[in-house]
MIZA-902641 format. One record per residue (C-alpha): residue number from 1; residue in three letters; x, y, z. Coordinates in Angstrom, 1 decimal, padded with zeros to 4 digits, always signed. Example, Ala and Ser with C-alpha at 12.3 -4.5 7.8 and 13.67 -1.06 7.14 Angstrom:
BEGIN
   seq   type        X        Y        Z
     1    ALA   +012.3   -004.5   +007.8
     2    SER   +013.7   -001.1   +007.1
END
This chain:
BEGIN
   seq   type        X        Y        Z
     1    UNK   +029.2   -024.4   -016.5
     2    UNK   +027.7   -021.6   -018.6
     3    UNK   +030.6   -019.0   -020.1
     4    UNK   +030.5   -015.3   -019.0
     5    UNK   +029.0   -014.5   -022.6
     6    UNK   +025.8   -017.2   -022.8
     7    UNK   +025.4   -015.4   -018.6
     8    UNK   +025.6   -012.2   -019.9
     9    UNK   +023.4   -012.9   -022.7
    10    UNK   +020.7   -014.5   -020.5
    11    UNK   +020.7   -011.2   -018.0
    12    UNK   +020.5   -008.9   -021.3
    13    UNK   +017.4   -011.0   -022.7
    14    UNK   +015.8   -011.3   -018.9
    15    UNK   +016.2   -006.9   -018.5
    16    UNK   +014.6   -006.3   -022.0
    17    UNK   +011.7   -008.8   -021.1
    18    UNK   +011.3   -007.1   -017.3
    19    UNK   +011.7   -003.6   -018.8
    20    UNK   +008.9   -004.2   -021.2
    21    UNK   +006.9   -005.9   -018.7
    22    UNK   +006.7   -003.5   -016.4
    23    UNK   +005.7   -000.6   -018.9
    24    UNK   +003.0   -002.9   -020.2
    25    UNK   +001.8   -002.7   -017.3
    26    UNK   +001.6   +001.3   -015.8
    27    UNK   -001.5   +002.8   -014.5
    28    UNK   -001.5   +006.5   -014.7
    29    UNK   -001.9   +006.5   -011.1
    30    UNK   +000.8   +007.6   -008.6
    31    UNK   +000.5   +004.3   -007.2
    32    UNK   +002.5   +003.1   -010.7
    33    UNK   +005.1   +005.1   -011.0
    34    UNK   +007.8   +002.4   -008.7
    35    UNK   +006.9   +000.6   -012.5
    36    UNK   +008.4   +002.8   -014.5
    37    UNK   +011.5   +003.4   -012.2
    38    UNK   +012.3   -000.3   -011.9
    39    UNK   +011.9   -000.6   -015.8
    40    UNK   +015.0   +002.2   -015.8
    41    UNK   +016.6   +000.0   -013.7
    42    UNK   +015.8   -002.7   -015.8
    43    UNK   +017.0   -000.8   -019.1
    44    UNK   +020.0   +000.3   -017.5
    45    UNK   +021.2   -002.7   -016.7
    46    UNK   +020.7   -003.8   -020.3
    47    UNK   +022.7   -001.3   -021.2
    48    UNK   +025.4   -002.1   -018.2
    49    UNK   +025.1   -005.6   -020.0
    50    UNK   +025.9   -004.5   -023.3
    51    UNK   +028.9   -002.0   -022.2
    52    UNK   +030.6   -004.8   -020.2
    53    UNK   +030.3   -007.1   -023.1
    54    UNK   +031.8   -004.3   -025.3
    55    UNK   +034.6   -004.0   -022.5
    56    UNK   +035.6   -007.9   -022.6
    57    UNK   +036.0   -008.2   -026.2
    58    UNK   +038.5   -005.6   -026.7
    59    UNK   +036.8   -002.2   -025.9
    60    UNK   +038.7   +001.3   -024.2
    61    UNK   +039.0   +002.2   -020.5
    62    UNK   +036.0   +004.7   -020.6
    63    UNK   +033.8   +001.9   -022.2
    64    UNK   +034.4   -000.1   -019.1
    65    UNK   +033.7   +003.1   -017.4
    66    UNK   +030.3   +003.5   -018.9
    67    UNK   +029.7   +000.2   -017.6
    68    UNK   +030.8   +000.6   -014.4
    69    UNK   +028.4   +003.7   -014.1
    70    UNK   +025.4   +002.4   -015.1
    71    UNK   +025.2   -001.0   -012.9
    72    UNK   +024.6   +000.9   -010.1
    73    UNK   +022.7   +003.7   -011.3
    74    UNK   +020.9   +000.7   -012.0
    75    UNK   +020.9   -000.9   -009.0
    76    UNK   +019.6   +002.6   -006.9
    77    UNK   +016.7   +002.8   -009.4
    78    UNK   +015.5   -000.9   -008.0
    79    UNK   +016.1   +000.6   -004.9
    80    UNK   +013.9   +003.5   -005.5
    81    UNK   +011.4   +001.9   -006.9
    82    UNK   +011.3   -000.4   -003.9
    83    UNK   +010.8   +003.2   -001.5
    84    UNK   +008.3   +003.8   -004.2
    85    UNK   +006.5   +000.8   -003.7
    86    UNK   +006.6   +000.7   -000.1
    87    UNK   +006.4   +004.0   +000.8
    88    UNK   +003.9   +006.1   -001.2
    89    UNK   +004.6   +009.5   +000.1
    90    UNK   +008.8   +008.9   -000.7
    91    UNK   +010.2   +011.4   -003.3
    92    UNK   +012.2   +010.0   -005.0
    93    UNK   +014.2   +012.3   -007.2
    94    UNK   +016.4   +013.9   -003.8
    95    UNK   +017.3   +010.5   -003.0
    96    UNK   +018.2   +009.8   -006.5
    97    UNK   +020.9   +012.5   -006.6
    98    UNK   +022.5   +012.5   -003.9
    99    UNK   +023.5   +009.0   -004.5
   100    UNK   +024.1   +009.0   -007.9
   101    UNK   +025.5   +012.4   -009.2
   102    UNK   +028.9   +011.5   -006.8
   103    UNK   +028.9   +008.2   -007.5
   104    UNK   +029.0   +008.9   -011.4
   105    UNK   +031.4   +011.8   -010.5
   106    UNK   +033.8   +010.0   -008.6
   107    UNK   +034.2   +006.0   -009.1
   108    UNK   +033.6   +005.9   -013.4
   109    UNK   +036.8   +008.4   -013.5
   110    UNK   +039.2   +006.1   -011.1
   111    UNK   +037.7   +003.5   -013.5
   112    UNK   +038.9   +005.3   -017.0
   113    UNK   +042.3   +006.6   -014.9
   114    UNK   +043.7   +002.8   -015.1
   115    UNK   +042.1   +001.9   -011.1
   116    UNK   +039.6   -000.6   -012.6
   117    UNK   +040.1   -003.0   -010.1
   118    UNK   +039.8   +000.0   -007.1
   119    UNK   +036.6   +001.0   -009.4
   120    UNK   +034.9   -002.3   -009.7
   121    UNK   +035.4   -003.0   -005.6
   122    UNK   +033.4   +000.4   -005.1
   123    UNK   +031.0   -000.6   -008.3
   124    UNK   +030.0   -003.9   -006.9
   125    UNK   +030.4   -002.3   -003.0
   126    UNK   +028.2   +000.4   -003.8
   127    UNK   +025.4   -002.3   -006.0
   128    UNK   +025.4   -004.9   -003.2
   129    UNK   +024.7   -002.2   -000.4
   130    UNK   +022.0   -000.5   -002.0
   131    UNK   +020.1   -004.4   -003.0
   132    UNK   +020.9   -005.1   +000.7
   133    UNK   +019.0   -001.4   +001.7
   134    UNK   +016.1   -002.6   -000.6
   135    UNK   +016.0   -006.4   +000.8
   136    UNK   +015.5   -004.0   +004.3
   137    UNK   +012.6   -001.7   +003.0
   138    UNK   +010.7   -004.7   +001.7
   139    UNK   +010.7   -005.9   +005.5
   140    UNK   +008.3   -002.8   +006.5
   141    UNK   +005.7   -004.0   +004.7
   142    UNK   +005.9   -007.9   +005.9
   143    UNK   +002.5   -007.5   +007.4
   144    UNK   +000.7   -007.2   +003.8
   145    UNK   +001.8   -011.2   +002.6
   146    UNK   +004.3   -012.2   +005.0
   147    UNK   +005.3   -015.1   +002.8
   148    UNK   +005.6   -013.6   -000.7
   149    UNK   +007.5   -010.1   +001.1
   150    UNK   +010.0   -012.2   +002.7
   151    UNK   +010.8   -014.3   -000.5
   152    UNK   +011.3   -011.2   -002.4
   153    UNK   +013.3   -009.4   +000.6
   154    UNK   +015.4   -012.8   +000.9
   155    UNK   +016.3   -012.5   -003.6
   156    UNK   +017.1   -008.9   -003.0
   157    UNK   +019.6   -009.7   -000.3
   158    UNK   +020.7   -012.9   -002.2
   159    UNK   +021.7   -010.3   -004.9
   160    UNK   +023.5   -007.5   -003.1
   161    UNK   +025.4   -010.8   -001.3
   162    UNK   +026.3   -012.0   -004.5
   163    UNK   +028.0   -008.2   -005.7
   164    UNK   +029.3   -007.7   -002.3
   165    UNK   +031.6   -011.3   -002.6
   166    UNK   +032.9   -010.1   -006.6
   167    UNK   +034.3   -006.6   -005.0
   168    UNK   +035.6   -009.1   -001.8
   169    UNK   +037.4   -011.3   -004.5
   170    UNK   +038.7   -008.6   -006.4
   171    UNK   +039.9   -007.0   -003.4
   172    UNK   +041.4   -010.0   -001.7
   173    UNK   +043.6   -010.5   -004.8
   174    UNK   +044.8   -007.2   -004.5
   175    UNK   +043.7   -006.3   -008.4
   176    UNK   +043.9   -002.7   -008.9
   177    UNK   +044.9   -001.8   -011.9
   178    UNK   +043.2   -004.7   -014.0
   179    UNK   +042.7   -004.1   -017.8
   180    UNK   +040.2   -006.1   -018.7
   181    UNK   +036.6   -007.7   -016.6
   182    UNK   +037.6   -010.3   -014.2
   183    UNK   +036.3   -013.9   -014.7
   184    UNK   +036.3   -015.2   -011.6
   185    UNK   +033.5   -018.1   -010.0
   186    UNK   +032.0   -015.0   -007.6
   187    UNK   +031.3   -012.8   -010.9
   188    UNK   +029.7   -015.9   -012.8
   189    UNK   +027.8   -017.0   -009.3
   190    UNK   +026.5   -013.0   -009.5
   191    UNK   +024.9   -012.8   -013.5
   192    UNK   +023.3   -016.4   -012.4
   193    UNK   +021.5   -014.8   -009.4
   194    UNK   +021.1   -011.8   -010.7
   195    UNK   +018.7   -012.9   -013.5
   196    UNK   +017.0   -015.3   -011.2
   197    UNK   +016.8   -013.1   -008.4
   198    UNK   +015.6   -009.8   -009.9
   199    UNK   +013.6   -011.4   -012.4
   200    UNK   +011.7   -013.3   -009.7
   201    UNK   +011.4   -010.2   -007.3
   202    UNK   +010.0   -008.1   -010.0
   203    UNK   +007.5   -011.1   -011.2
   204    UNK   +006.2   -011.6   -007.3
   205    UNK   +006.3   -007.5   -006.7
   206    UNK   +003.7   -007.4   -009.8
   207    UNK   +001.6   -010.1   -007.9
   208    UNK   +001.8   -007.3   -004.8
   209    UNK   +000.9   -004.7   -006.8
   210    UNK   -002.6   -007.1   -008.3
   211    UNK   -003.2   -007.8   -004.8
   212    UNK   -002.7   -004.6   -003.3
   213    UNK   -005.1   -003.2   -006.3
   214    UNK   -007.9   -005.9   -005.9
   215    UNK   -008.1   -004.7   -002.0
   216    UNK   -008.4   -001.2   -003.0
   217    UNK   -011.4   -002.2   -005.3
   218    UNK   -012.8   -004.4   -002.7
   219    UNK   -012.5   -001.6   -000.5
   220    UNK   -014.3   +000.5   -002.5
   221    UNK   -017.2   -001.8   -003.1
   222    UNK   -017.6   -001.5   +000.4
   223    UNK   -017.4   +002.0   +000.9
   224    UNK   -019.8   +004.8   +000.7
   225    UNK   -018.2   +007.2   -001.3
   226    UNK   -019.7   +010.6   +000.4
   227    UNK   -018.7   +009.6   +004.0
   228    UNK   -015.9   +006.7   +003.9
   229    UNK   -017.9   +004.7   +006.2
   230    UNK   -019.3   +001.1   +005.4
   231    UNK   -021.8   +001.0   +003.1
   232    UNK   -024.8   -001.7   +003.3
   233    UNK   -022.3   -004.6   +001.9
   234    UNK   -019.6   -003.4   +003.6
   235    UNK   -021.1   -003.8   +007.2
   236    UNK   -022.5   -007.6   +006.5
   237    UNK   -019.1   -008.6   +005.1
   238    UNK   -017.0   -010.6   +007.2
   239    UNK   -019.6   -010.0   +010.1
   240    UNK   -021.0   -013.4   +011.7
   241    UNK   -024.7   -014.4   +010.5
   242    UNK   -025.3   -015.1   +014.1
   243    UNK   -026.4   -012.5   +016.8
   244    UNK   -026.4   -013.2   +020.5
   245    UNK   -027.6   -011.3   +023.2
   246    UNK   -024.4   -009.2   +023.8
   247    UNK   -024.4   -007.7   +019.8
   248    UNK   -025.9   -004.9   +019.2
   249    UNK   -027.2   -003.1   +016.5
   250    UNK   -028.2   +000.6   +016.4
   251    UNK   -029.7   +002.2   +013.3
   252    UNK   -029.6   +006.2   +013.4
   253    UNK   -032.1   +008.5   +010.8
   254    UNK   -031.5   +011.8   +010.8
   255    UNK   -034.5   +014.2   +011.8
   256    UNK   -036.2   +016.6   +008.9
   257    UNK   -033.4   +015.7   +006.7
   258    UNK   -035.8   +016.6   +003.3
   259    UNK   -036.2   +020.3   +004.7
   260    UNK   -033.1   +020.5   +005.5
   261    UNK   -032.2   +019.5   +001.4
   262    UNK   -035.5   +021.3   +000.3
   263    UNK   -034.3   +024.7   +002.7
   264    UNK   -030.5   +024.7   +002.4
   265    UNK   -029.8   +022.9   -000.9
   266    UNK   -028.2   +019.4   -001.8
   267    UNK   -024.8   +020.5   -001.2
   268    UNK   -025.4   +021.6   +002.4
   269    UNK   -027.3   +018.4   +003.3
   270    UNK   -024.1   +016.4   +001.8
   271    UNK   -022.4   +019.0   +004.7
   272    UNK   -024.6   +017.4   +006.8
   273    UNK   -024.4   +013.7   +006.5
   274    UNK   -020.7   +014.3   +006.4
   275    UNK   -020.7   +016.1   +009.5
   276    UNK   -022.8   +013.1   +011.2
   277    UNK   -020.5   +010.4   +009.8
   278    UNK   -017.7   +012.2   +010.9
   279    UNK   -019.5   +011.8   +014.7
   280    UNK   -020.5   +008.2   +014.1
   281    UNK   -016.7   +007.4   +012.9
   282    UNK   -015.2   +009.0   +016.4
   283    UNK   -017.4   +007.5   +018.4
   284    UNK   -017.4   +003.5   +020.4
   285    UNK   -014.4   +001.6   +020.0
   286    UNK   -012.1   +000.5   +017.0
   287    UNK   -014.1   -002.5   +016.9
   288    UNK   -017.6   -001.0   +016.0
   289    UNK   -018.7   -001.5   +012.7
   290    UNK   -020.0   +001.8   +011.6
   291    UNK   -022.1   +002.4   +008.2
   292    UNK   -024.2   +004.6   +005.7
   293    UNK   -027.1   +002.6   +004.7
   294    UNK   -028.4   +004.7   +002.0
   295    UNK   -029.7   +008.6   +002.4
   296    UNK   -030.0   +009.5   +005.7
   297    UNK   -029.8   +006.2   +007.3
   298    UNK   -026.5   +005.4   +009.3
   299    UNK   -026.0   +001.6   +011.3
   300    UNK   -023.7   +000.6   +014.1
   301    UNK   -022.7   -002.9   +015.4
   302    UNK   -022.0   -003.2   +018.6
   303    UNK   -020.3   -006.6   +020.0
   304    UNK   -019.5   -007.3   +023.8
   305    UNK   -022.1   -004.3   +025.1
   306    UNK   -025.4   -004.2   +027.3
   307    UNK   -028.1   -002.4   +027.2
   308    UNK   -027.4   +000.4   +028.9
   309    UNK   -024.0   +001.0   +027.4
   310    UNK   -025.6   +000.6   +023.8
   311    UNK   -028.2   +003.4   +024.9
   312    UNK   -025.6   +005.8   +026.5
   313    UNK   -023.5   +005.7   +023.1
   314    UNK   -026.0   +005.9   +020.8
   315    UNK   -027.1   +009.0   +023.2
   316    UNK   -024.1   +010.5   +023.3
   317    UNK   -023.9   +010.5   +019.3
   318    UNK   -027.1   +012.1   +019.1
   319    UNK   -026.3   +014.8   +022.0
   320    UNK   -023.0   +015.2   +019.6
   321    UNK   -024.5   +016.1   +016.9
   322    UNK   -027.4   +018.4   +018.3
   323    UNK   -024.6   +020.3   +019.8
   324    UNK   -022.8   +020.8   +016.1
   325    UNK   -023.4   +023.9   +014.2
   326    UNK   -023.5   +023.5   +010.9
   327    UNK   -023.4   +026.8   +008.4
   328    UNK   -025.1   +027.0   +005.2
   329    UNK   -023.9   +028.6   +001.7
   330    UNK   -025.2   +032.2   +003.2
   331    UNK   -023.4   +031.9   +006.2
   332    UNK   -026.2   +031.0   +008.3
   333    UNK   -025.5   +028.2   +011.6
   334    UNK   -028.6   +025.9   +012.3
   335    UNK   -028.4   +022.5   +014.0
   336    UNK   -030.0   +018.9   +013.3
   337    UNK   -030.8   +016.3   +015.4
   338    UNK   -031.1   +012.2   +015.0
   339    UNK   -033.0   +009.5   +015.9
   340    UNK   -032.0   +006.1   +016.7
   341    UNK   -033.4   +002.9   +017.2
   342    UNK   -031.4   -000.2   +019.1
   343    UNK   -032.1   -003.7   +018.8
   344    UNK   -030.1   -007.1   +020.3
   345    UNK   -029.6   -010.6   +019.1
   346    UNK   -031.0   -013.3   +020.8
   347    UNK   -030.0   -015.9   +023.4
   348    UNK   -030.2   -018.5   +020.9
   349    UNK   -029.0   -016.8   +018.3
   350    UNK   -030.9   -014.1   +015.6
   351    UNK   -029.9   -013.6   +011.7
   352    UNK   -028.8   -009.8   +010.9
   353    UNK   -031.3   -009.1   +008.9
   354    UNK   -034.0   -009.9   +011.7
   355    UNK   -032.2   -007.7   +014.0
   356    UNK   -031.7   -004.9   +011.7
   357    UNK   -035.9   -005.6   +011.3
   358    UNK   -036.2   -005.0   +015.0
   359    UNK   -034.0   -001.9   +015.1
   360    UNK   -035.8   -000.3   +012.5
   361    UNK   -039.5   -000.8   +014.1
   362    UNK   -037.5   +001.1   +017.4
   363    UNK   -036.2   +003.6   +015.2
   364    UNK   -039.7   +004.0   +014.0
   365    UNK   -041.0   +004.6   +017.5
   366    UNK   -038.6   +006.8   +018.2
   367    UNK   -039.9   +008.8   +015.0
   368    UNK   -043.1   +008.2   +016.6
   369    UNK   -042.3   +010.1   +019.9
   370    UNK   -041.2   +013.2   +018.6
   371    UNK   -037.9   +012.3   +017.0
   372    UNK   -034.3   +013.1   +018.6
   373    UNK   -034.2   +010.0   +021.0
   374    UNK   -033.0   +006.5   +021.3
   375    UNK   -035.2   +004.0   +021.4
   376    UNK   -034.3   +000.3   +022.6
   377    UNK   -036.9   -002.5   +021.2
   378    UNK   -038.0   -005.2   +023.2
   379    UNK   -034.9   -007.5   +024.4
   380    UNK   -035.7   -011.5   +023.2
   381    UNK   -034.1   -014.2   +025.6
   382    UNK   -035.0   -017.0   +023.7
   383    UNK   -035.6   -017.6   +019.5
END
């Protein structure tokens, strides 16, 4: 078994190296700022280490106090981080307070009056609760990487167990007035899990934070910047390669969109594909995959639908939009319409690209006839 000063020694080493990781690695995003909290945390219980150390070889009453303050200022800085992390609109400095400034206030000063002992039990009461409280947060996001949040929930409540049992032993023995840091198997048990624990938490909440920032980057390599929607790789990826005869596809092109640029500038026909997407995105189900091609061009697929519910959406888009008055830089309303051309998969099965194919010669026809109408091309029962 290791003695309290090779543990303590260990945790000191394990907070500098977690301290310094996580500042290595901040982003000047908001998204990054749970880093720099948990690397207070992780400072401050460097110094907590160094303080306590100070205490057991001979050190004053207030030393001990210093100590006693800092571990769980420490411990509600993981915890904020953790609401940081998990929670990106928390604000953190309100919560801070309120916990801390009476805390510091109130259980340091029974420490330095010659109440160690009462101290310590609200020290490592206080510490465990607020580890538990994070394990607890952590569990809101389970749906992200169920496996790698529950390991990290299941360390931080490992943690705030192991603080909880050294106030339960000091208070079981009845040690009040103490003198000097207890050595005790719960308070050895603690620094061993403590290092473990935190250091793996913090190690697998990095991986989070990779993962979480490779999605966002997929996301937006899917995305079309000016209207959120898909954009053209967005709407083939994850989609089968195989269209039956209940898939749909429905390609819309909105009418005179180059007068509308050449009359009411750029700016206005941005307005104006907005304004569209922002129709296309309300309407069909959840389920619709809904996209800007490029320019004008917008695509919707359809799965489960017929026909004539494929026509009366796609309708009921273009109606939409006809209806919406859109008002230039002079304060002037006019109204666009769309075009839109549908096409099905086949009863033995069709590749995307051939339908998109098909529902681009019915958009043409539809451009054909006079613009603002849907168009359905000719429905294939066999390949």
């Amino acid at each position: 078994m290791f003695d309290m000063t090779s543990l303590l020694l260990g945790a000191a080493i394990s907070g500098i190296g977690l301290c310094l990781t996580m500042l290595t690695l901040v982003r000047g995003d908001e998204a990054s700022r749970y880093k720099i909290t948990w690397a207070i945390g992780a400072g401050l219980f460097v110094c907590h280490v160094f303080a306590y150390y100070a205490f057991a070889h001979g050190a004053s009453l207030p030393v001990g106090a210093l100590a006693c303050a800092v571990q769980s200022v420490a411990a509600l800085c993981l915890y904020v981080s953790v609401r940081q992390f998990t929670d990106k609109s928390f604000r953190p400095l309100t919560t801070f307070l309120s916990i801390a400034v009476p805390y510091v206030l109130i259980v340091p000063t029974i420490f330095a009056a010659g109440y160690d002992g009462i101290a310590l039990v609200m020290q490592n009461a206080v510490t465990g609760t607020l580890l538990l409280m994070g394990a607890v947060v952590y569990l809101r996001i389970l749906h992200e990487t169920p496996t790698v949040i529950a390991v990290i929930s299941v360390l931080y409540a490992l943690t705030g167990v192991s603080f909880l049992m050294c106030g339960l032993v000091i208070f079981l023995d009845g040690q009040w007035s103490i003198g000097y840091p207890p050595d005790n198997w719960a308070e050895k048990l603690n620094v061993v899990i403590s290092v473990l624990a935190i250091s793996g938490a913090g190690a697998l909440t990095l991986s989070l934070d990779q993962a979480r920032v490779a999605r966002k980057n997929q996301l937006t390599a899917m995305s079309d910047p000016l209207t959120g929607l898909l954009n053209r790789r967005g709407l083939a990826f994850g989609q089968s390669d195989v269209f039956f005869t209940d898939t749909a596809i429905v390609l819309f092109d909105l009418d005179h969109f180059k007068q509308i640029n050449d009359r009411h500038g750029h700016a206005v026909g941005d307005l104006v594909i907005r304004s569209f997407a922002d129709i296309l995105r309300l309407a069909g189900r959840s389920a619709d995959r809904k996209a800007r091609l490029g320019g004008e061009e917008f695509a919707m697929i359809m799965q489960g639908v017929s026909p004539p519910e494929a026509r009366g959406l796609a309708e009921h888009v273009s109606a939409t939009f006809a209806m919406l008055d859109i008002r230039n830089e002079q304060g002037e309303t006019f109204r666009c319409t769309v075009s839109a051309g549908i096409a099905f998969g086949e009863a033995g099965g069709a590749e995307m690209e051939e339908i998109l194919a098909r529902a681009d010669q019915a958009l043409y026809a539809a451009k054909r006839d006079g613009r603002n109408r849907v168009v359905i091309g000719k429905l294939r029962v066999a390949s």
